[in-house]
N, C-alpha and C positions, 0 to 999 in steps of 0.2 A: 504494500500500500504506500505510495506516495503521497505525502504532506507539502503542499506548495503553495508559499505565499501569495498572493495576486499582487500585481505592481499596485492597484487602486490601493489592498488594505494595507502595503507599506508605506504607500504617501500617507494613509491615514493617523500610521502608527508614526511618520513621522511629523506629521502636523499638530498632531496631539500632544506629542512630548517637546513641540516647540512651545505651544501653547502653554502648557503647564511648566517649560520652563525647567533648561537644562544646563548642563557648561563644558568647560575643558579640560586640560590637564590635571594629573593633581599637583598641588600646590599651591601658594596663592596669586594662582591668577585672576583672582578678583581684580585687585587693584588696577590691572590692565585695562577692566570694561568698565571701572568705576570712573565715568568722563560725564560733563553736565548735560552736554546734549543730548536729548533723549533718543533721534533717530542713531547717533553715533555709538550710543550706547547700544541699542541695540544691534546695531550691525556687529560692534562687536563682542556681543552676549552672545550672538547669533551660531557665529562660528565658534564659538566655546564649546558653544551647546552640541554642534555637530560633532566637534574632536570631543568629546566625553560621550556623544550617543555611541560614536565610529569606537573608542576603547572598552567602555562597559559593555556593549553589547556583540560585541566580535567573537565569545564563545558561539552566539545564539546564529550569527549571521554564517559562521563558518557551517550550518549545519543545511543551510537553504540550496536549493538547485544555484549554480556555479553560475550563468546567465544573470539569476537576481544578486545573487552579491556583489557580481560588475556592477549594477549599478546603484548600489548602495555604497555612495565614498562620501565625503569631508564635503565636496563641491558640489554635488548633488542636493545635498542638504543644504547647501549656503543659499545654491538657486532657487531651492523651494522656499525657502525662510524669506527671500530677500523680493522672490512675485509678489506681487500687491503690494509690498512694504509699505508706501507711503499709505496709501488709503486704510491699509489696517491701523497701522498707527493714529490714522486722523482719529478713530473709533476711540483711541484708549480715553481715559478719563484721569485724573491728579493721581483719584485710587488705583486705577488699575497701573499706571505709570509706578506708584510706589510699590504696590504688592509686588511688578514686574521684578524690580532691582533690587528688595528682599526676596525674592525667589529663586533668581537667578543666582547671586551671590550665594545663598545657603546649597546651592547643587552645587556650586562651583567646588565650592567646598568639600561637598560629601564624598563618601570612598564610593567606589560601584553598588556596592548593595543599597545602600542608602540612596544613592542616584537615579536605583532600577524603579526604588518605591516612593520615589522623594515626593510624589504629587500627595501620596496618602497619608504621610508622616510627617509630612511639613507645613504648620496650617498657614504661612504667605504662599504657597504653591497651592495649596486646594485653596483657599481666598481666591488667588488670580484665577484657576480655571472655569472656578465660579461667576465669579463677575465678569470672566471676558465674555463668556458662555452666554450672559442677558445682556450685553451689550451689542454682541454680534447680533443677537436676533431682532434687533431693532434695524438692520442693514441686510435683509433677506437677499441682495442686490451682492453684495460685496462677501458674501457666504457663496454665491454662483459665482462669481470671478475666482474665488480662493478654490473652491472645487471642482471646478471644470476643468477637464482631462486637458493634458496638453497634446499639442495639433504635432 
Protein backbone atom coordinates (compact mmCIF):
# COMPACT_ATOMS: atom_id res chain seq x y z
CA UNK A 1 0.00 0.00 0.00
CA UNK A 2 1.39 3.34 -0.88
CA UNK A 3 0.88 6.43 1.32
CA UNK A 4 1.38 9.63 -0.95
CA UNK A 5 1.13 13.01 0.00
CA UNK A 6 -0.83 15.25 -2.67
CA UNK A 7 1.20 18.52 -3.66
CA UNK A 8 -2.44 20.57 -2.76
CA UNK A 9 -2.33 18.85 1.10
CA UNK A 10 1.58 19.85 1.23
CA UNK A 11 0.92 23.48 0.23
CA UNK A 12 -1.63 23.13 2.92
CA UNK A 13 0.40 21.64 5.47
CA UNK A 14 2.77 24.26 4.46
CA UNK A 15 0.44 27.38 4.75
CA UNK A 16 -0.67 26.22 7.83
CA UNK A 17 2.43 26.11 9.66
CA UNK A 18 3.35 29.53 8.01
CA UNK A 19 0.31 30.72 9.42
CA UNK A 20 0.68 29.43 12.87
CA UNK A 21 4.12 30.44 12.75
CA UNK A 22 7.53 29.00 12.55
CA UNK A 23 11.46 29.72 12.25
CA UNK A 24 15.08 28.77 11.73
CA UNK A 25 18.06 27.48 12.87
CA UNK A 26 18.60 26.66 16.26
CA UNK A 27 20.20 29.23 18.18
CA UNK A 28 19.38 32.60 18.60
CA UNK A 29 18.26 33.61 15.44
CA UNK A 30 15.76 35.65 16.77
CA UNK A 31 17.57 38.72 16.89
CA UNK A 32 18.13 38.48 13.10
CA UNK A 33 14.15 38.85 12.31
CA UNK A 34 13.64 41.16 15.34
CA UNK A 35 13.64 44.43 12.66
CA UNK A 36 10.70 47.30 13.16
CA UNK A 37 9.26 46.92 9.93
CA UNK A 38 6.69 44.63 9.91
CA UNK A 39 6.61 43.56 6.18
CA UNK A 40 10.69 43.14 6.61
CA UNK A 41 10.16 41.31 9.53
CA UNK A 42 8.27 39.11 8.09
CA UNK A 43 10.13 38.35 5.04
CA UNK A 44 12.60 37.53 7.24
CA UNK A 45 10.60 35.33 9.90
CA UNK A 46 9.47 33.88 6.72
CA UNK A 47 12.56 32.18 5.64
CA UNK A 48 13.29 31.15 9.23
CA UNK A 49 10.38 29.54 9.26
CA UNK A 50 11.09 27.41 6.11
CA UNK A 51 14.84 26.47 7.29
CA UNK A 52 13.20 25.19 10.71
CA UNK A 53 10.10 23.51 8.74
CA UNK A 54 13.11 22.03 5.89
CA UNK A 55 15.35 20.69 9.46
CA UNK A 56 12.50 19.46 11.95
CA UNK A 57 10.79 17.86 9.52
CA UNK A 58 13.24 16.18 7.06
CA UNK A 59 12.89 12.62 9.05
CA UNK A 60 9.07 12.82 8.00
CA UNK A 61 9.93 14.21 4.39
CA UNK A 62 12.74 11.69 3.67
CA UNK A 63 9.99 9.13 3.81
CA UNK A 64 7.57 10.65 0.98
CA UNK A 65 7.79 9.42 -2.84
CA UNK A 66 11.25 11.19 -4.16
CA UNK A 67 9.24 13.60 -6.87
CA UNK A 68 7.44 15.37 -3.61
CA UNK A 69 10.44 15.90 -1.71
CA UNK A 70 12.04 17.62 -4.82
CA UNK A 71 9.82 19.86 -4.23
CA UNK A 72 9.70 20.44 -0.90
CA UNK A 73 13.08 22.99 -0.33
CA UNK A 74 13.81 26.30 1.64
CA UNK A 75 12.77 28.22 -1.69
CA UNK A 76 9.75 26.66 -2.37
CA UNK A 77 8.44 27.77 0.91
CA UNK A 78 9.87 31.30 0.75
CA UNK A 79 7.73 31.49 -2.77
CA UNK A 80 4.78 30.39 -1.15
CA UNK A 81 5.03 32.55 2.13
CA UNK A 82 6.01 35.53 0.04
CA UNK A 83 2.59 35.11 -2.82
CA UNK A 84 0.08 37.50 -1.69
CA UNK A 85 2.53 38.81 1.00
CA UNK A 86 1.50 42.39 0.62
CA UNK A 87 -2.30 41.90 0.75
CA UNK A 88 -2.20 39.28 3.41
CA UNK A 89 -0.34 41.55 5.55
CA UNK A 90 -2.63 44.56 4.73
CA UNK A 91 -5.27 41.89 6.63
CA UNK A 92 -3.04 41.71 9.86
CA UNK A 93 -4.38 43.86 12.79
CA UNK A 94 -1.78 45.64 15.87
CA UNK A 95 -2.80 42.17 17.53
CA UNK A 96 -2.29 39.81 15.03
CA UNK A 97 1.07 41.83 14.01
CA UNK A 98 2.15 41.31 17.86
CA UNK A 99 0.81 37.74 18.41
CA UNK A 100 2.96 37.25 14.86
CA UNK A 101 6.46 38.24 16.54
CA UNK A 102 5.74 36.56 19.84
CA UNK A 103 5.06 33.49 17.81
CA UNK A 104 7.58 33.41 15.68
CA UNK A 105 10.29 34.25 18.11
CA UNK A 106 9.08 31.49 20.60
CA UNK A 107 9.48 28.69 17.52
CA UNK A 108 12.59 30.24 16.67
CA UNK A 109 13.54 29.34 19.76
CA UNK A 110 12.08 25.89 20.27
CA UNK A 111 14.08 22.48 19.80
CA UNK A 112 12.01 20.37 16.87
CA UNK A 113 9.71 18.68 19.10
CA UNK A 114 8.46 21.79 20.43
CA UNK A 115 8.42 23.27 16.92
CA UNK A 116 6.41 20.13 15.58
CA UNK A 117 3.66 21.10 18.29
CA UNK A 118 4.56 24.64 18.94
CA UNK A 119 0.86 25.93 17.57
CA UNK A 120 -0.79 23.60 20.51
CA UNK A 121 1.73 24.59 23.26
CA UNK A 122 2.28 27.95 22.63
CA UNK A 123 -0.66 30.11 23.44
CA UNK A 124 0.83 33.41 21.15
CA UNK A 125 0.87 30.67 18.34
CA UNK A 126 -2.71 29.39 18.98
CA UNK A 127 -3.80 33.21 19.61
CA UNK A 128 -2.39 34.03 16.07
CA UNK A 129 -3.89 31.08 14.22
CA UNK A 130 -6.95 32.10 15.84
CA UNK A 131 -7.29 35.40 15.16
CA UNK A 132 -5.68 35.36 11.63
CA UNK A 133 -8.39 32.56 11.02
CA UNK A 134 -11.55 35.42 11.68
CA UNK A 135 -9.64 37.96 10.15
CA UNK A 136 -9.05 36.05 6.90
CA UNK A 137 -12.66 35.21 6.77
CA UNK A 138 -13.64 38.72 6.52
CA UNK A 139 -11.42 38.77 3.00
CA UNK A 140 -13.34 35.44 1.26
CA UNK A 141 -11.46 37.33 -1.92
CA UNK A 142 -7.86 37.16 -0.63
CA UNK A 143 -8.59 33.28 0.88
CA UNK A 144 -9.02 32.51 -3.23
CA UNK A 145 -5.95 34.28 -4.23
CA UNK A 146 -3.85 32.49 -1.28
CA UNK A 147 -5.49 29.06 -2.40
CA UNK A 148 -5.72 28.80 -5.96
CA UNK A 149 -3.54 26.35 -7.59
CA UNK A 150 -0.61 27.76 -9.26
CA UNK A 151 -0.82 27.81 -13.25
Amino acid sequence: MSYAIKPSRIRIMVLALLLAASANHCGNSSDSINVADYREFHLRAGKAICEKMQECYSPFIRTIRPEYQRKITVDACVQSMQKNLDAKLATHTKEIQSLSRLCYNQLLEADCKEFIVGTALMPACSALLEKSSQEYQKYPELMHLVNQKEE
